[in-house]
N, C-alpha and C positions, 0 to 999 in steps of 0.2 A: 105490878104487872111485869118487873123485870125488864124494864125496857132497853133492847140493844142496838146502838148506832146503825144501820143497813153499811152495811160495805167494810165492817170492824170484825175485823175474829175475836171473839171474846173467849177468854180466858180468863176462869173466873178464880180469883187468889182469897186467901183466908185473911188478909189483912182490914177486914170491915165488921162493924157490930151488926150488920143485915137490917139497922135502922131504915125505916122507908122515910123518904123526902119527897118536896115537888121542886126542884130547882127551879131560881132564878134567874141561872145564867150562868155563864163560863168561866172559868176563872184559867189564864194563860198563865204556865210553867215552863221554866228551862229548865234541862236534865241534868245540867254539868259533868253528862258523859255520854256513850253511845252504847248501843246496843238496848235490845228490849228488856224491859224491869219486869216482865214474869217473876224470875226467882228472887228480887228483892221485895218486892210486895205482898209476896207469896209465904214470906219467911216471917215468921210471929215475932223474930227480935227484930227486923228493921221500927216495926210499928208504923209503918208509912203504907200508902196505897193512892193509887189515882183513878180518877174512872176509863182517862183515855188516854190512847201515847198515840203519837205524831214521830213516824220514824223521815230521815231525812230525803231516803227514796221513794215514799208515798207508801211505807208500812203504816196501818191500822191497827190496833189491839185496843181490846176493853176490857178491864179488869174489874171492874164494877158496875153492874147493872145501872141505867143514870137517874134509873129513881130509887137507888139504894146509896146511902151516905157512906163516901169513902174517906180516907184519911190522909188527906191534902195539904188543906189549910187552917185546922185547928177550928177555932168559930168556926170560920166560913163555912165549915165542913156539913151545915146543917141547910145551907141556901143557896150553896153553888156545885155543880161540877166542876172536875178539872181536867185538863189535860196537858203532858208534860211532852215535852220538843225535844227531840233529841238535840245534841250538840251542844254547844258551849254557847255564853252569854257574848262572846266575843266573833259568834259565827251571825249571821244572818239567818230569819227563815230561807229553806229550799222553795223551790216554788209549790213542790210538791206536797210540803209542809203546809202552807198558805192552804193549799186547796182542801185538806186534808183536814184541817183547822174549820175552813168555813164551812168544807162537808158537816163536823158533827153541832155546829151554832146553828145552821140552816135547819138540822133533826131538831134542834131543840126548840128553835123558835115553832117549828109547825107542832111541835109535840106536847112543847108545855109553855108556850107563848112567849119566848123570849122575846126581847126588846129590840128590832133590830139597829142597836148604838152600842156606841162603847163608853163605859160609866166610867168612873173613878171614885162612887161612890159606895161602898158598902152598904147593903142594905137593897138595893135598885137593880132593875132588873138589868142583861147586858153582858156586853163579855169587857171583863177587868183585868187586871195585872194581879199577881201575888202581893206584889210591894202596895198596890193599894191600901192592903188590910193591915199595914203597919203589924203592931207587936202583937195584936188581937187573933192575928193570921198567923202568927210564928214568928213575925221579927226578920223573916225576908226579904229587906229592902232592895237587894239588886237584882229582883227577880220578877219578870222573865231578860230583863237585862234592857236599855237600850234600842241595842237594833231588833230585839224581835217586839219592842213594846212599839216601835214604829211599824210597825205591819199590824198593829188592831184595826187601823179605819181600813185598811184595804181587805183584811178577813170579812169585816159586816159586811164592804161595799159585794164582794163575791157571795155573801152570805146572803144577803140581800137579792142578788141576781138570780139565785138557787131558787128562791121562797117565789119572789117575782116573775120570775121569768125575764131577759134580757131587757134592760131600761137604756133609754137615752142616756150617754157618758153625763149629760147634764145632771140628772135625776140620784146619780151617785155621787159622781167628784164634781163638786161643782167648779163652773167655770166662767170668765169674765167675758163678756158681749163688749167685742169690740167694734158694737155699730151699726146701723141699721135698723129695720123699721121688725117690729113683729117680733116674735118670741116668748109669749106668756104676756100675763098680767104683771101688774108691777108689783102686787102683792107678792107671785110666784117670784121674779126677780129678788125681792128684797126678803124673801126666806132663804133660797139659795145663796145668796150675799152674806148673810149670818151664817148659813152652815159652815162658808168656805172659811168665817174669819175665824170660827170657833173650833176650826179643823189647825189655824195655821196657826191659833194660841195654844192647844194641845201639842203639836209640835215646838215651839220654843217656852214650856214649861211656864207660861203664865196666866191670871184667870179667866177664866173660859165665862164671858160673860157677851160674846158676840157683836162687842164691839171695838172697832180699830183705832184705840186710844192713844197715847204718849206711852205707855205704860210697855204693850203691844208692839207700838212701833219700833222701840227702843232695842227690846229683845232683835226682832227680825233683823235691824238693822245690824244688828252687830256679826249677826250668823254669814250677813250678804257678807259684811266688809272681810270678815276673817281676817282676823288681826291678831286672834289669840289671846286676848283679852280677858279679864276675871268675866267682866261683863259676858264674852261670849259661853265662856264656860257654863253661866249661870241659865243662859238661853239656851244651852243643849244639853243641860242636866247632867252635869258631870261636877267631880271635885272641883268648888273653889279657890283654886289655891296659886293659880300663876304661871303653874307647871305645865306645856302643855307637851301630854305625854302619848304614849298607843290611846287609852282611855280616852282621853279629849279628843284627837282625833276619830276615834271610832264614832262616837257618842256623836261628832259633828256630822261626819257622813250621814247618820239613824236620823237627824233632823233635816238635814238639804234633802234627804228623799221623802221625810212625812209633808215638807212643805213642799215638794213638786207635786207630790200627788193632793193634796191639797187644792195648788194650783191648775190642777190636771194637766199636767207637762209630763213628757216623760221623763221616770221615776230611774236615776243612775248615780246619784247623792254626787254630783259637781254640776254648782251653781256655775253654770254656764250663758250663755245669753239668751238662751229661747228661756232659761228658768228668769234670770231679769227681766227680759220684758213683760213676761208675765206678772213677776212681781209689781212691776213699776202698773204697769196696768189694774191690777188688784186695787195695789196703794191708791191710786186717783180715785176708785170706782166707793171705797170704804173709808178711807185714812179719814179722820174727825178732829183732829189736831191741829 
């Protein structure tokens, strides 16, 4: 059917075998450069193509129809779309990236029933990282990087809003009840309580099993302390190695903003005191230890 993004210029390039697909779900790219990839994906020797680019002022393009398989992610290339962000793994998304972002996950979900979550799974529906797909995907591990892999929950969370219609901050990022009578069931409560810990174990890189263990605590604790630590290194997904360099820093800031938003605080990656009390408030309401 050809299908194209609403609000995407498409511009359709020669770099695809015009195989038809039903995707999965999204798969998130960093450019590691600027400007729009028309004439690279357009050119028979790059042998690359994407379905969508994300330019950093809220430019749209589509290069491949998104039920037509483009050439992305190698495998993946038969179960996902992709869409590649301009800028560098060392920039941030723009906001207008984000929005741009959840614009074409929003199309996808009404379109071809994406998941609204973000996997880490191959295979499942959802919008993923490059580096998920390891060497089966290309062998891209630092891609889409860091700081833009910390803006996937906040893509679904707007992605989510798009498909829904505006939800209670609750209902998205969840957040801690600090008291009083009313507010849902307790079953509602302790769904939301699992989502928020499975949001802030996604953030310091360990497994996402929903509950607030030794394991869990260990990681956050050491992001709060920021000591520089191997330890903390290993909680914000960067080289273990001691050094702590631009990278480490960068990579620390991408996790103090996935765990504010997480926490539902506002999102400025320095753990400041409205993020501690929140945190400290979390810990009491989850911690199992």
């Amino acid at each position: 059917m050809a299908h194209i993004v609403p609000g995407f210029t498409f511009r359709p390039v020669r770099n695809t075998d015009g195989d038809a697909i039903r995707p999965i779900g999204l798969v998130l790219h960093v450019q590691q450069g600027n400007g729009g990839l028309f004439g690279w994906f357009d050119n028979p020797a790059s042998q690359v193509s994407s379905t969508l680019w994300a330019g950093k002022a809220g430019q749209r393009e589509q290069y491949v129809p998104s039920d037509v398989r483009a050439w992305a992610q190698v495998v993946g290339n038969a179960n996902y779309d992709s869409i590649e962000t301009e800028g560098f793994d060392t920039e941030p998304l723009t906001d207008s990236q984000l929005e741009t972002v959840a614009q074409a996950y929003a199309d996808g979900a009404q379109t071809f029933g994406w998941a609204l979550t973000v996997t880490h799974t191959p295979g499942s529906s959802g919008l993923i990282l490059h580096s998920d797909g390891g060497a089966a995907w290309g062998g891209h591990f630092g891609c889409p990087g860091t700081l833009r892999a910390a803006a996937a929950e906040r893509i679904i969370a707007r992605a989510t809003e798009i498909v829904r219609g505006p939800q209670p901050v609750a209902a998205i990022v969840p957040v801690v009840s600090t008291g009083g009578g009313g507010g849902g069931t307790g079953a509602d409560a302790s769904g939301r309580s699992r989502a928020r810990v499975q949001a802030l174990q996604r953030a310091v890189h360990v497994a996402v099993d929903g509950i607030w263990g030794q394991v869990t605590d260990a990681a956050i604790q050491a992001v709060r302390a920021n000591h520089r630590t191997r330890a903390e290194q290993a909680a914000v997904g960067t080289t273990v190695d001691g050094i702590w360099g631009p990278r480490s820093q960068a990579a620390y800031i991408a996790t103090v903003r996935a765990i504010q938003a997480a926490l539902g605080v506002g999102v400025d990656g320095v753990w400041g005191p409205v993020t501690d009390r929140a945190f400290v408030a979390a810990r009491g309401a989850s911690f199992t230890g």
